[in-house]
KETI-338135 format. One line per field, with one value per atom (N, C-alpha, C): residue number from 1; residue in one letter; chain; atom name; x, y, z. Coordinates in Angstrom, 3 decimals. Example, Ala and Ser with C-alpha at 12.3 -4.5 7.8 and 13.67 -1.06 7.14 Angstrom:
BEGIN
pos: [1, 1, 1, 2, 2, 2] .
code: [A, A, A, S, S, S] .
unit: [A, A, A, A, A, A] .
site: [N, CA, C, N, CA, C] .
px: [13.190, 12.300, 13.200, 12.850, 13.670, 12.900] .
py: [-5.690, -4.500, -3.300, -2.250, -1.060, 0.030] .
pz: [7.800, 7.800, 7.800, 7.080, 7.140, 7.870] .
END
This chain:
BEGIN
pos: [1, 1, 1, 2, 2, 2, 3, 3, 3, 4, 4, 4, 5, 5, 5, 6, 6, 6, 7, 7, 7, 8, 8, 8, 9, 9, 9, 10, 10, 10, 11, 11, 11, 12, 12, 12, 13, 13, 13, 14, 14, 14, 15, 15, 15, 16, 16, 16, 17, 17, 17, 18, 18, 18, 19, 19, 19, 20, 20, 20, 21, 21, 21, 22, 22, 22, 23, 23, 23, 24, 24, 24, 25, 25, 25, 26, 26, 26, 27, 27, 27, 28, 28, 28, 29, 29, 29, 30, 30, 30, 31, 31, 31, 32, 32, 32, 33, 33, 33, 34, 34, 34, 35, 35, 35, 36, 36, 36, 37, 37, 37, 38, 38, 38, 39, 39, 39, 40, 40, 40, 41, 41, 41, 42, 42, 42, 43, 43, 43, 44, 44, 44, 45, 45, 45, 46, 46, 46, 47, 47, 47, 48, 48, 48, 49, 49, 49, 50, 50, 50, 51, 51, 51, 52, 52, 52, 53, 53, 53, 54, 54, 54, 55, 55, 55, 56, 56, 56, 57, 57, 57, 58, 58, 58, 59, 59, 59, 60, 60, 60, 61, 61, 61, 62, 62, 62, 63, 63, 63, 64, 64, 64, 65, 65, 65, 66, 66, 66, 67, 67, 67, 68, 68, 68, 69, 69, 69, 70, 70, 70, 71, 71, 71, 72, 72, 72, 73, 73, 73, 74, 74, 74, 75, 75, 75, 76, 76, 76, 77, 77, 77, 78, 78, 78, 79, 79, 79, 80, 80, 80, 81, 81, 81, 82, 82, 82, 83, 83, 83, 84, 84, 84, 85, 85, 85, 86, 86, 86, 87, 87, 87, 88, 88, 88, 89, 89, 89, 90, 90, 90, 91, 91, 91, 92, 92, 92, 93, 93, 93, 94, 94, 94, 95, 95, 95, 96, 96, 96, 97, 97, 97, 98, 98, 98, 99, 99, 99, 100, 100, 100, 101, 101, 101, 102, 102, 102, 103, 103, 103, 104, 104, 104, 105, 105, 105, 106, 106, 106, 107, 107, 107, 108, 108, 108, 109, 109, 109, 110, 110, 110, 111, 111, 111, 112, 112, 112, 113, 113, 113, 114, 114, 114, 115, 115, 115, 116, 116, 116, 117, 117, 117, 118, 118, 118, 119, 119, 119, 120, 120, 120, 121, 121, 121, 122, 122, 122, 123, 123, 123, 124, 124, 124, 125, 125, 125, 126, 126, 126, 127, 127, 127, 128, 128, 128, 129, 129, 129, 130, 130, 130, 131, 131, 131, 132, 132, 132, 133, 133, 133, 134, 134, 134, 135, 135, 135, 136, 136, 136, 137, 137, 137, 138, 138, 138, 139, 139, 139, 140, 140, 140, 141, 141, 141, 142, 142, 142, 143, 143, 143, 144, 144, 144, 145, 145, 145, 146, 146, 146, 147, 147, 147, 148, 148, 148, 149, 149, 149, 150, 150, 150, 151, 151, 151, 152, 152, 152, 153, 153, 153, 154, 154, 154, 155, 155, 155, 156, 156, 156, 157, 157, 157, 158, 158, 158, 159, 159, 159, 160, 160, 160, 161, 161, 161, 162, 162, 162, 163, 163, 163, 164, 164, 164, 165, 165, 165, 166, 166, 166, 167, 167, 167, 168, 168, 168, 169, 169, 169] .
code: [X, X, X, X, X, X, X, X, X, X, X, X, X, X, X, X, X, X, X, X, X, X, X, X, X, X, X, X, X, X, X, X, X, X, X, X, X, X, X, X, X, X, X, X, X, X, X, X, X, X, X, X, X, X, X, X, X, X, X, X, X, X, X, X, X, X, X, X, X, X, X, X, X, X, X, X, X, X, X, X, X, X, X, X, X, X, X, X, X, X, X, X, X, X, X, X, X, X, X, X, X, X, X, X, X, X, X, X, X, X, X, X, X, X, X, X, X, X, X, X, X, X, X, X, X, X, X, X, X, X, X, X, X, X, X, X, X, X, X, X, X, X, X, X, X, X, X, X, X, X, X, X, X, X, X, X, X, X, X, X, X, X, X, X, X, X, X, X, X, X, X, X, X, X, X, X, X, X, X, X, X, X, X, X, X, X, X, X, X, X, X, X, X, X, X, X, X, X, X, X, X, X, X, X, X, X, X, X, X, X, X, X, X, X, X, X, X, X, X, X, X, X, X, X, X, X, X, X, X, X, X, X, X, X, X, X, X, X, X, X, X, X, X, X, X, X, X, X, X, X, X, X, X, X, X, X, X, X, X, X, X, X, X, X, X, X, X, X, X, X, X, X, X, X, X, X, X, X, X, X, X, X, X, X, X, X, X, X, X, X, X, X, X, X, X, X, X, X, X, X, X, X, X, X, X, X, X, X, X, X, X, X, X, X, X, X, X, X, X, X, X, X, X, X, X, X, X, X, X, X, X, X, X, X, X, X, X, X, X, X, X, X, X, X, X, X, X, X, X, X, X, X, X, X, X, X, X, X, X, X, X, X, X, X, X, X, X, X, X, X, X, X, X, X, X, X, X, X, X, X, X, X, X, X, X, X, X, X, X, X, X, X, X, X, X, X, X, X, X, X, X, X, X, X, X, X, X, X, X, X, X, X, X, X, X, X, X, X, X, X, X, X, X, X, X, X, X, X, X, X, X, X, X, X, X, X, X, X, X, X, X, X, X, X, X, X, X, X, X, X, X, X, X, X, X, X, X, X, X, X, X, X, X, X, X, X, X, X, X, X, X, X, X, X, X, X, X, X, X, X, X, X, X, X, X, X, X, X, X, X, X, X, X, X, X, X, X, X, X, X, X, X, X, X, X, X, X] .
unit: [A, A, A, A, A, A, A, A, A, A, A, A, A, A, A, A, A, A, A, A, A, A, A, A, A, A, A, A, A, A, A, A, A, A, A, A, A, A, A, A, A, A, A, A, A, A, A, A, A, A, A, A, A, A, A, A, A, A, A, A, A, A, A, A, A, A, A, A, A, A, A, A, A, A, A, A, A, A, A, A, A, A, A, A, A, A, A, A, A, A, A, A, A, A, A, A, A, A, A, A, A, A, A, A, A, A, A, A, A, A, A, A, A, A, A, A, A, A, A, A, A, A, A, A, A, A, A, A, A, A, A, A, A, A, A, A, A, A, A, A, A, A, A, A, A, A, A, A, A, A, A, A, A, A, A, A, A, A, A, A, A, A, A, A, A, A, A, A, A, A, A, A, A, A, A, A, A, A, A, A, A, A, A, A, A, A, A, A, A, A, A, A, A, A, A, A, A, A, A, A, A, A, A, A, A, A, A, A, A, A, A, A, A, A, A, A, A, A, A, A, A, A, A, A, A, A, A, A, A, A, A, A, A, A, A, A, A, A, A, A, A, A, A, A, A, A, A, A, A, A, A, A, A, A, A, A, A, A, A, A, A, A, A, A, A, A, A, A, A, A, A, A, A, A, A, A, A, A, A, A, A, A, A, A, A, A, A, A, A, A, A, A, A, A, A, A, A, A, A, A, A, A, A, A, A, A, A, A, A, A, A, A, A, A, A, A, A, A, A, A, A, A, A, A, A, A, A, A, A, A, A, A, A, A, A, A, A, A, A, A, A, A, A, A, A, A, A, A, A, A, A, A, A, A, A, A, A, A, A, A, A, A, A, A, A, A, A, A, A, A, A, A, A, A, A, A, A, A, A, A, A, A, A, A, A, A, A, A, A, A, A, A, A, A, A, A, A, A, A, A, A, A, A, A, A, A, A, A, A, A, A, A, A, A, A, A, A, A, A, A, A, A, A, A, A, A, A, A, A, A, A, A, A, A, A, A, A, A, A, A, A, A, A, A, A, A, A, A, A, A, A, A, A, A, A, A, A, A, A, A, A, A, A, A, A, A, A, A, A, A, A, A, A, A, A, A, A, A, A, A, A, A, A, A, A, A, A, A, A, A, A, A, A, A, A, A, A, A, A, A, A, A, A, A, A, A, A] .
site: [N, CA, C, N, CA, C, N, CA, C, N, CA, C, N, CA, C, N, CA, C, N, CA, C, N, CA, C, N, CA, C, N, CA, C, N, CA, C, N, CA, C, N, CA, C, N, CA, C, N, CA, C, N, CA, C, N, CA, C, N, CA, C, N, CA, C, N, CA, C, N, CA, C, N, CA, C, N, CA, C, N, CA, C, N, CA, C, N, CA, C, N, CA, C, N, CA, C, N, CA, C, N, CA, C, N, CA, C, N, CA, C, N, CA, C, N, CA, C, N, CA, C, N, CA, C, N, CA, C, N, CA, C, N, CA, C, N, CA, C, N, CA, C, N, CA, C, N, CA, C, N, CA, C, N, CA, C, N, CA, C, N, CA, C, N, CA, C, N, CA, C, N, CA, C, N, CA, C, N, CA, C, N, CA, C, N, CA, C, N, CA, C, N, CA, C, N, CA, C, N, CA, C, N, CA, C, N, CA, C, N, CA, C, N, CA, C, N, CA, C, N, CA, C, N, CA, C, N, CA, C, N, CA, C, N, CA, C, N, CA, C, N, CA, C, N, CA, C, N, CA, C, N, CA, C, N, CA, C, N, CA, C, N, CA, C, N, CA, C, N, CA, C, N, CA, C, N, CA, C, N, CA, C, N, CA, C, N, CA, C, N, CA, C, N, CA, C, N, CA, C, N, CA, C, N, CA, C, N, CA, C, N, CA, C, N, CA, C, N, CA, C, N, CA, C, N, CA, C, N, CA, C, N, CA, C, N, CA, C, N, CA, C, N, CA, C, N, CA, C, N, CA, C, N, CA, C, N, CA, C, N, CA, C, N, CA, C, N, CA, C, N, CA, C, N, CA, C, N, CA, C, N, CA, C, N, CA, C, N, CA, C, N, CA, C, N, CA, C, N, CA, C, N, CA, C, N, CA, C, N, CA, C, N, CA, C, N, CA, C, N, CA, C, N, CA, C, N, CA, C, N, CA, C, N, CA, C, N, CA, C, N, CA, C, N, CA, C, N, CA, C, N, CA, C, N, CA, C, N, CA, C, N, CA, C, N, CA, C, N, CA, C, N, CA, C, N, CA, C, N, CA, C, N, CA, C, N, CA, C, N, CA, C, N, CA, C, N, CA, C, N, CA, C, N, CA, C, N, CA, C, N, CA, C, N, CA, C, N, CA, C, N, CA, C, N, CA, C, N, CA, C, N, CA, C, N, CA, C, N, CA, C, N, CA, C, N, CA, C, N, CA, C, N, CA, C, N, CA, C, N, CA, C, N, CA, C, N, CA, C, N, CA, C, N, CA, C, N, CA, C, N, CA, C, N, CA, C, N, CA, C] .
px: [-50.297, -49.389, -47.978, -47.084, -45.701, -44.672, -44.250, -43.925, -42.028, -42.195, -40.985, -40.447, -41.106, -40.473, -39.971, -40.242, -40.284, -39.061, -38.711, -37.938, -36.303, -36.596, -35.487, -35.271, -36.273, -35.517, -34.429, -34.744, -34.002, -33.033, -32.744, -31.655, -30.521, -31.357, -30.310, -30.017, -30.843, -29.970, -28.893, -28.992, -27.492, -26.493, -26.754, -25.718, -24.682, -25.517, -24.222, -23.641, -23.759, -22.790, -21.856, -21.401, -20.372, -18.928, -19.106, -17.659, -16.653, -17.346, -16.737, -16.393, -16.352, -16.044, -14.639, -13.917, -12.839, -12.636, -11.576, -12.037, -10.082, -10.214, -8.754, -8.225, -6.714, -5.583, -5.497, -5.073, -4.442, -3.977, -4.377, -3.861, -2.299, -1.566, -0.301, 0.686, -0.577, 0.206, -0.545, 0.520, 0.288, -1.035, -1.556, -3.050, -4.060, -5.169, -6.129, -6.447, -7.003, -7.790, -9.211, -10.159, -11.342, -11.960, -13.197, -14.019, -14.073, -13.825, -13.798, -15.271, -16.045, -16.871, -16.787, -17.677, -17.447, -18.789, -19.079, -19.919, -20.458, -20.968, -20.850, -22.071, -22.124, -22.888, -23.089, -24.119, -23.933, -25.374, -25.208, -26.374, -26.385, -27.763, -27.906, -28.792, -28.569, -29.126, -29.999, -31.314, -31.903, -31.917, -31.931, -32.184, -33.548, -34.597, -35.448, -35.452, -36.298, -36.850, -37.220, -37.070, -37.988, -38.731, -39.755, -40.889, -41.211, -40.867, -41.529, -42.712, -43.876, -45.270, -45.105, -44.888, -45.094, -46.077, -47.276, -48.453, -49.605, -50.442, -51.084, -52.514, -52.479, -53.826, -52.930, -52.602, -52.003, -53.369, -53.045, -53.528, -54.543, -56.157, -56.354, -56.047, -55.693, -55.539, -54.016, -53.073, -51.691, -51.227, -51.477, -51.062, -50.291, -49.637, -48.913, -49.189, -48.746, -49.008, -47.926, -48.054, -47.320, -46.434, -45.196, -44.277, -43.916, -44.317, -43.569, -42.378, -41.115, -39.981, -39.350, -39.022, -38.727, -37.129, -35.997, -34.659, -34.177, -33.094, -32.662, -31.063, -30.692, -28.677, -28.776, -28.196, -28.395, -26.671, -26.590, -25.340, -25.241, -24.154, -23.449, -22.480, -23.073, -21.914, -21.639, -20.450, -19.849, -19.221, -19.281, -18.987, -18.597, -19.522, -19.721, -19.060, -18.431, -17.766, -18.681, -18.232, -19.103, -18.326, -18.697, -18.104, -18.556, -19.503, -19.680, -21.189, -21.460, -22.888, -24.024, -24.604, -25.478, -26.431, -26.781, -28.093, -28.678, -29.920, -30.663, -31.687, -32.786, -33.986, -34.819, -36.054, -37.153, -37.777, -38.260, -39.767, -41.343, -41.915, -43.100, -44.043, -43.968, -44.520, -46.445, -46.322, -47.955, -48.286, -48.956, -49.309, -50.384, -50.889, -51.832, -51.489, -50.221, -48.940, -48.181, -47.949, -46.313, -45.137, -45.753, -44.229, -43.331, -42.137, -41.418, -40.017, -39.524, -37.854, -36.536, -35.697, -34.786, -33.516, -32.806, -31.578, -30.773, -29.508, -29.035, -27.217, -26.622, -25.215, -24.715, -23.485, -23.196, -21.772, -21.409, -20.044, -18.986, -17.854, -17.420, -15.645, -14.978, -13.319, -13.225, -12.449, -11.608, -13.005, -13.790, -14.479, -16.210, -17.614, -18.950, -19.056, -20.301, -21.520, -22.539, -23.118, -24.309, -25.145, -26.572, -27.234, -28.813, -29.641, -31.061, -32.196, -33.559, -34.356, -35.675, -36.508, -37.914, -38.456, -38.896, -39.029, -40.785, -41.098, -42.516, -42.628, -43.919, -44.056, -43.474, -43.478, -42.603, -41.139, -41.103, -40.038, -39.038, -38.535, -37.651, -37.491, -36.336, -36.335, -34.838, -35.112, -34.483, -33.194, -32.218, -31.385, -30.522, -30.413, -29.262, -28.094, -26.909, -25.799, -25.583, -25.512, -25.138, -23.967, -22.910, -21.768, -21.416, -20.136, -19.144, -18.092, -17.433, -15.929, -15.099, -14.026, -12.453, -12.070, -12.289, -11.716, -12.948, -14.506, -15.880, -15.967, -14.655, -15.578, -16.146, -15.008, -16.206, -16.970, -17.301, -18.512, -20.217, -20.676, -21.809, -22.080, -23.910, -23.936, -25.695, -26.154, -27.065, -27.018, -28.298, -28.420, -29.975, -30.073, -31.299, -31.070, -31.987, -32.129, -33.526, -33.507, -34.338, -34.662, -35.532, -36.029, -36.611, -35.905, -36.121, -37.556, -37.703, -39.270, -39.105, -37.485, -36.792, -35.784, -36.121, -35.097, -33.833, -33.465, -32.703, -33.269, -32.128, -31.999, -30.490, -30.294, -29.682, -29.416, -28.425, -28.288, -27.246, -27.394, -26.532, -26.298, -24.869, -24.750, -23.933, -23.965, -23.257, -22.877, -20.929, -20.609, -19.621, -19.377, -19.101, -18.145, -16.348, -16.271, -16.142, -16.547, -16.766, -15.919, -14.469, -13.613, -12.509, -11.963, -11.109, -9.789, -9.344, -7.233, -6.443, -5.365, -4.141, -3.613, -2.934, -2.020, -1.051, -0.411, 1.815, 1.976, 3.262, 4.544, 5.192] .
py: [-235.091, -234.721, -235.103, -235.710, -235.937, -235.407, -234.222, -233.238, -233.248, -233.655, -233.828, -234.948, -236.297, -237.291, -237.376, -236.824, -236.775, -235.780, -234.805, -233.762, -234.704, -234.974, -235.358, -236.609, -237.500, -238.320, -238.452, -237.591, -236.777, -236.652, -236.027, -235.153, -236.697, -237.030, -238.269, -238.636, -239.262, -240.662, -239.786, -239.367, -238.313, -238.273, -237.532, -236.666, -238.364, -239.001, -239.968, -240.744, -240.338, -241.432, -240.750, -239.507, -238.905, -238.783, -238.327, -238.390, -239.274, -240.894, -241.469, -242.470, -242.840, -243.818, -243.773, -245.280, -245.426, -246.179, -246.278, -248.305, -248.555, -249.648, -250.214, -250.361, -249.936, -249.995, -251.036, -250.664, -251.192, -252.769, -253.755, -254.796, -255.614, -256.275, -255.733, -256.711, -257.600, -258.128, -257.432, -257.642, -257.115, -257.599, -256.323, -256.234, -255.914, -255.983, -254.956, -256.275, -255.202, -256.205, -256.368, -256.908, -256.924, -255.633, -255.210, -253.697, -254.106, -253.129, -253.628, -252.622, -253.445, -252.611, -252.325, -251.550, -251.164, -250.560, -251.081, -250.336, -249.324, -248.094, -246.604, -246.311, -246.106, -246.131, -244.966, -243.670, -242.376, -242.204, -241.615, -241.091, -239.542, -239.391, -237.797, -237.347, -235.801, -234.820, -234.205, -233.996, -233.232, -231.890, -231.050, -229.756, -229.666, -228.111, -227.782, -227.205, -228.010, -228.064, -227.222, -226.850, -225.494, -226.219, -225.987, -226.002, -224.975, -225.642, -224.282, -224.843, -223.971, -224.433, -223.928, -224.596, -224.058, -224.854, -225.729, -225.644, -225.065, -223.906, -223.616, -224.539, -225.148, -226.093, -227.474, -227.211, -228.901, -229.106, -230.524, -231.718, -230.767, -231.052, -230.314, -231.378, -232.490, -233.225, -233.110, -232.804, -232.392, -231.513, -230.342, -229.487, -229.315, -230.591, -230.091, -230.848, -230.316, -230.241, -231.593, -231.737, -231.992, -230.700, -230.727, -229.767, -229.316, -229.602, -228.770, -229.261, -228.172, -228.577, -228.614, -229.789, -229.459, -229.886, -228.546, -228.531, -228.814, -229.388, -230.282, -230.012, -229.779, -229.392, -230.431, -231.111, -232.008, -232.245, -232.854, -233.080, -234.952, -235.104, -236.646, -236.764, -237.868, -238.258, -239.916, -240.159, -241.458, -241.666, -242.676, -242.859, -241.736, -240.728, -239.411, -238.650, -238.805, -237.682, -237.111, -235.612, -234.923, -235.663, -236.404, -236.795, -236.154, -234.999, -234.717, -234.067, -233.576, -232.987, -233.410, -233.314, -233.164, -232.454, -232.186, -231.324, -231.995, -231.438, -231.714, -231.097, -231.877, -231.580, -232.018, -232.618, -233.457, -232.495, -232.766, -232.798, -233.535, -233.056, -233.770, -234.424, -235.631, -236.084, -236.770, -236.787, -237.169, -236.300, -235.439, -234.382, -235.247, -235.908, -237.020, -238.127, -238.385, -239.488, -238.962, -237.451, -236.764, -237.613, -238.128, -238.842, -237.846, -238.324, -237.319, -238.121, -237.536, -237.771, -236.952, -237.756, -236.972, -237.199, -235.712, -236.157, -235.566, -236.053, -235.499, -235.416, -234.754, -234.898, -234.884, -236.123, -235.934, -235.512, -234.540, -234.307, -234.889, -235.358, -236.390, -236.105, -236.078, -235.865, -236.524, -236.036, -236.232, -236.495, -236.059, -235.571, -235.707, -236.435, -236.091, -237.213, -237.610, -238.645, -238.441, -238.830, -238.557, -239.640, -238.991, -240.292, -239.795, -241.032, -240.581, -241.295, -241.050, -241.895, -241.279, -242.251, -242.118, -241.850, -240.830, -240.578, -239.954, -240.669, -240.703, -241.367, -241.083, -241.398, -242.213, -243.497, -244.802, -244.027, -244.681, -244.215, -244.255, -245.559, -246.556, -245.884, -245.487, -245.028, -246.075, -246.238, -247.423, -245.503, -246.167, -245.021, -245.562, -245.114, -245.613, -244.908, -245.148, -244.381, -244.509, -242.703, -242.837, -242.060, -241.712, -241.052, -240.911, -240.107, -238.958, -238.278, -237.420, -236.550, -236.935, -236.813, -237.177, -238.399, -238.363, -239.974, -241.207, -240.329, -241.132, -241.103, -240.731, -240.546, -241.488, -243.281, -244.114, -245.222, -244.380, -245.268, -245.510, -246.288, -246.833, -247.340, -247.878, -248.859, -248.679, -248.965, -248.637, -248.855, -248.386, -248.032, -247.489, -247.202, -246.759, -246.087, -245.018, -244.228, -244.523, -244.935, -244.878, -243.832, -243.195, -241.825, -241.743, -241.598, -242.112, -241.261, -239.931, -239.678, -238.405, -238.069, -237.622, -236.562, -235.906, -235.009, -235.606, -237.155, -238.018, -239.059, -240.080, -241.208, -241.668, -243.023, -243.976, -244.516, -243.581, -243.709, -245.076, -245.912, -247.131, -247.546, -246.986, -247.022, -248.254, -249.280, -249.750, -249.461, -249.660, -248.588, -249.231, -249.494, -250.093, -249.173, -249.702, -248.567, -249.706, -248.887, -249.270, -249.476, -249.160, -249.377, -250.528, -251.273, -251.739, -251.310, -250.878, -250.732, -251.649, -250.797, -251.797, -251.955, -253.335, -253.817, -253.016, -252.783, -252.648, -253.887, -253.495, -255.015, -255.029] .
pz: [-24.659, -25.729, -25.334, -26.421, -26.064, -26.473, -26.010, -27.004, -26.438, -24.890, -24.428, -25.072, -25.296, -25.572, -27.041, -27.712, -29.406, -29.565, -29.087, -28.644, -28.501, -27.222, -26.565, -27.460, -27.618, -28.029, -29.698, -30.262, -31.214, -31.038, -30.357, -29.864, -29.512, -28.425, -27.595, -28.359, -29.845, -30.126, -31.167, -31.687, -32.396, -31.474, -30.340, -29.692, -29.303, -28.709, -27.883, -28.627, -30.656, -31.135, -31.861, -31.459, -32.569, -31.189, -31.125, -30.000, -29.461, -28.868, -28.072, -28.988, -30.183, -31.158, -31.553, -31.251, -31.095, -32.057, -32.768, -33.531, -32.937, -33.194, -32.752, -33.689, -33.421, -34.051, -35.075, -36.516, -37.474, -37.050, -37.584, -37.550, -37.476, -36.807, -37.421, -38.573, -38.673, -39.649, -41.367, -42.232, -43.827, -44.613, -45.004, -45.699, -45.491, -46.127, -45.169, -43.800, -43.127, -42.047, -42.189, -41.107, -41.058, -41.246, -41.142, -40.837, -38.919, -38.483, -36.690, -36.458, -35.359, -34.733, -33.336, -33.026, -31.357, -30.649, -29.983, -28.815, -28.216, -27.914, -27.410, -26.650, -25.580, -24.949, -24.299, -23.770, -23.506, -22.559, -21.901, -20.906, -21.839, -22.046, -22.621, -21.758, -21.860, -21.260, -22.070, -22.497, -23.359, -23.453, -23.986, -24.370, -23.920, -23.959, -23.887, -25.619, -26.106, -27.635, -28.089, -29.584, -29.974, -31.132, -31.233, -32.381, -33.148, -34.446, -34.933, -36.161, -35.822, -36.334, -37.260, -38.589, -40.012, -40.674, -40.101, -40.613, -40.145, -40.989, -40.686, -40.136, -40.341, -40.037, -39.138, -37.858, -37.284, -36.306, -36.094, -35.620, -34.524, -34.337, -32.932, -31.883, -31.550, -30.619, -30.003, -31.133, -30.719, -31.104, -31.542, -31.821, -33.275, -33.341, -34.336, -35.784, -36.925, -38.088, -39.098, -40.443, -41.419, -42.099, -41.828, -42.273, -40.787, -39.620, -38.309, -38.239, -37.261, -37.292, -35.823, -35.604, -33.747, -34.008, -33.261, -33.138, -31.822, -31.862, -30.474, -30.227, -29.422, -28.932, -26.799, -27.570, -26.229, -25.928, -24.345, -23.643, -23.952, -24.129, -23.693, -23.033, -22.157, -21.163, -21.208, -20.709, -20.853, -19.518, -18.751, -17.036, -16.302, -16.032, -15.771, -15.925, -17.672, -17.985, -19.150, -19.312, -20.530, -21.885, -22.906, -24.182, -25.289, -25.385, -26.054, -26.496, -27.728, -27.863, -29.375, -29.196, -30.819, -30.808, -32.135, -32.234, -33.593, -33.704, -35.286, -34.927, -36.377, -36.624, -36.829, -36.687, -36.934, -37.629, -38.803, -39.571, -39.504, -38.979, -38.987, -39.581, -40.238, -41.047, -40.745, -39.714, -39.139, -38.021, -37.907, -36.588, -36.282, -36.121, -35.223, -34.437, -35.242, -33.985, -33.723, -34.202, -33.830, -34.337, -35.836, -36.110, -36.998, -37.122, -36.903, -38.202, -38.808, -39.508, -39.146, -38.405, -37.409, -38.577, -38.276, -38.914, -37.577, -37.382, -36.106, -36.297, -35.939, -35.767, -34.225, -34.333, -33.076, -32.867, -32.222, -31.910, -30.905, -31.478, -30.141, -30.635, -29.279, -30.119, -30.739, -31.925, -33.124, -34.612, -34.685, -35.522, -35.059, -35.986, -36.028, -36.656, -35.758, -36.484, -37.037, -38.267, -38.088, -38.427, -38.053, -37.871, -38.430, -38.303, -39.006, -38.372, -37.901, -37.342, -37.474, -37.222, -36.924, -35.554, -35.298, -33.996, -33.954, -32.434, -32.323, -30.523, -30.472, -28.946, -28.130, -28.525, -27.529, -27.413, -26.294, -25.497, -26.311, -27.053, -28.001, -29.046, -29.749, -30.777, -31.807, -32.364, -33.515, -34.467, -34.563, -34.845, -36.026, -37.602, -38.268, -38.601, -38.411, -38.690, -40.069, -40.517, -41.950, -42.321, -41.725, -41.474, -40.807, -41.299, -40.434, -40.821, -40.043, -40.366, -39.607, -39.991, -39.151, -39.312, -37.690, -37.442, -37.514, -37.969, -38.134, -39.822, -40.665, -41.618, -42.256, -42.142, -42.946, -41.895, -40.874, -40.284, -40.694, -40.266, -40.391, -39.499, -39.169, -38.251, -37.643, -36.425, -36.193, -34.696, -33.785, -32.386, -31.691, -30.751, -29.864, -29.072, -28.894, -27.833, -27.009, -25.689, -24.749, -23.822, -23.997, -23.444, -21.463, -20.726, -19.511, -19.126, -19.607, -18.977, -17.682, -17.382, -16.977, -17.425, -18.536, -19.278, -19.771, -19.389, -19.569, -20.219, -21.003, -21.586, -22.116, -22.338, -22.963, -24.517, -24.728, -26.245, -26.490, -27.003, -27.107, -29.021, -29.209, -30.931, -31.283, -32.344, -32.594, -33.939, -34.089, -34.712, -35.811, -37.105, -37.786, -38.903, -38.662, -39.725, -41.198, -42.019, -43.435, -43.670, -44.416, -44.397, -44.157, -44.492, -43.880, -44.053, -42.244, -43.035, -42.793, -43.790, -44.282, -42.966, -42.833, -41.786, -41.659, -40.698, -41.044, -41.015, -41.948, -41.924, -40.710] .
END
């Protein structure tokens, strides 16, 4: 049963893309500029997961059901500093693969990401950014979390703000 990996990997790929997202400064010549993207890269720490069995009849090979809900509050770090946290929730949509629909927020200074994925056994989890607040609010973009097997993994977001701003004169 993979109950750690489905868990954590939830968790990871949210948590390491809301915090450390920077975009660069305003262009400086007059008008809008390009949409700029950027990079973010986070070592996460997983949480210890909670499940909660809200089908009465799940999977006998894995335990779990269609309608189960597994919640996640995980650590991010960025060149061994803490950058930040996320949490969410998976729904269980197949209790025989443990697949799973993650929605996740990640917290990072100066506002929150959030993000959405399919999560299921392989290590690999494919991650799309569909918001944020603050200084994330018109991002977009997409990313992966790699689940080390270790209570740890490698969340890597690429991060796109929607938007384009105006230059100064």
């Amino acid at each position: 049963m993979r109950k750690v990996p489905l868990a954590g990997a939830a968790a990871a790929v949210l948590l390491a893309v809301a915090g450390l997202v920077s975009f660069a400064t305003a262009s400086q010549a007059a008008g809008p500029s390009p949409a700029r993207s950027q990079t973010l890269v986070f070592i996460v720490h997983f949480s210890p997961f909670e499940v909660l069995h809200l089908n009465p009849n799940p999977d006998p090979a894995t335990g779990y059901g269609f309608g189960d809900e597994l919640t996640f509050h995980d650590q991010l770090f960025s060149h061994g500093q803490h950058a930040g946290d996320d949490g969410g929730s998976c729904v269980i949509v197949d209790g025989a693969q443990v697949l799973a629909n993650c929605s996740d927020w990640i917290h990072l200074a100066g506002g929150t990401i959030t993000t959405q994925f399919e999560n299921g056994p392989p290590p690999r989890k494919q991650i799309a950014i569909t918001g944020g607040t603050g200084i994330y609010n018109t991002v977009g973009g997409d990313g992966s979390l790699v689940e080390f097997g270790n209570g740890t993994g490698k969340l890597t977001l690429h991060v796109l703000s929607l938007v384009a701003r105006a230059g100064r004169a």
